[in-house]
N, C-alpha and C positions, 0 to 999 in steps of 0.2 A: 255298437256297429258289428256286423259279420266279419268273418277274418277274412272272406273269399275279397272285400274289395280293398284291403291293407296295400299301399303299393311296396314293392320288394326293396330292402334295405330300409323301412320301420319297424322299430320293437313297438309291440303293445302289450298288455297285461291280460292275460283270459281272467274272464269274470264268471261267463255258464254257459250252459250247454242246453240249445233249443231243441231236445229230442228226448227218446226214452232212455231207462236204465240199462238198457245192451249199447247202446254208443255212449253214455256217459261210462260205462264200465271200460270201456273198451279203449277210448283217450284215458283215464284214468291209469289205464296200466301202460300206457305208453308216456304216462310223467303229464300230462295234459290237468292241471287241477285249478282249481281258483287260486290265484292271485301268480300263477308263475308268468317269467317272462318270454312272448314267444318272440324270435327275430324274424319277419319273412325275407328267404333267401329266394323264391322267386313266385310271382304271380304273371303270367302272361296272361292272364282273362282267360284263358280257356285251357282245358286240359290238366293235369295232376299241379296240387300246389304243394310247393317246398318251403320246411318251416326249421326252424333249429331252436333246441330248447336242452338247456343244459348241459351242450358240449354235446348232442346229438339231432343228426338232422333226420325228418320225417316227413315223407310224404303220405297226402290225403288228398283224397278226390276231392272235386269242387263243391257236388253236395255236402259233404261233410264240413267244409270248412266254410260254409254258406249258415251252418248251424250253431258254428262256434263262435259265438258273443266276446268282444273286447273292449278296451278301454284306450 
């Protein structure tokens, strides 16, 4: 499933990434890899989503996180 519809205050696991090599590179450097755990700390449906992975929190727009695949 997309991370964009996760409701806030679920971990799930990133599994991949529905786009090309410049946005897999790109979560990649910001700790985004296959199997880590994301937590979403907030999703309101619309607008920037906030996520925390490893003791750092990240935000990304909703396309972006509309292409990140979880478990």
């Amino acid at each position: 499933m997309p991370l964009a519809i996760v409701q806030a205050g679920r971990r799930v696991r990133f599994v991949a990434v529905d786009a090309g090599h410049g946005l897999r590179g790109r979560l990649a450097a910001m700790g985004l890899v296959p199997g880590v755990e994301i937590e979403v700390l907030r999703n309101s449906m619309q607008g920037p989503f906030l996520i925390a992975i490893k003791g750092s929190r990240i935000m990304l727009g909703r396309g972006m996180a509309q292409k990140i695949m979880v478990a």
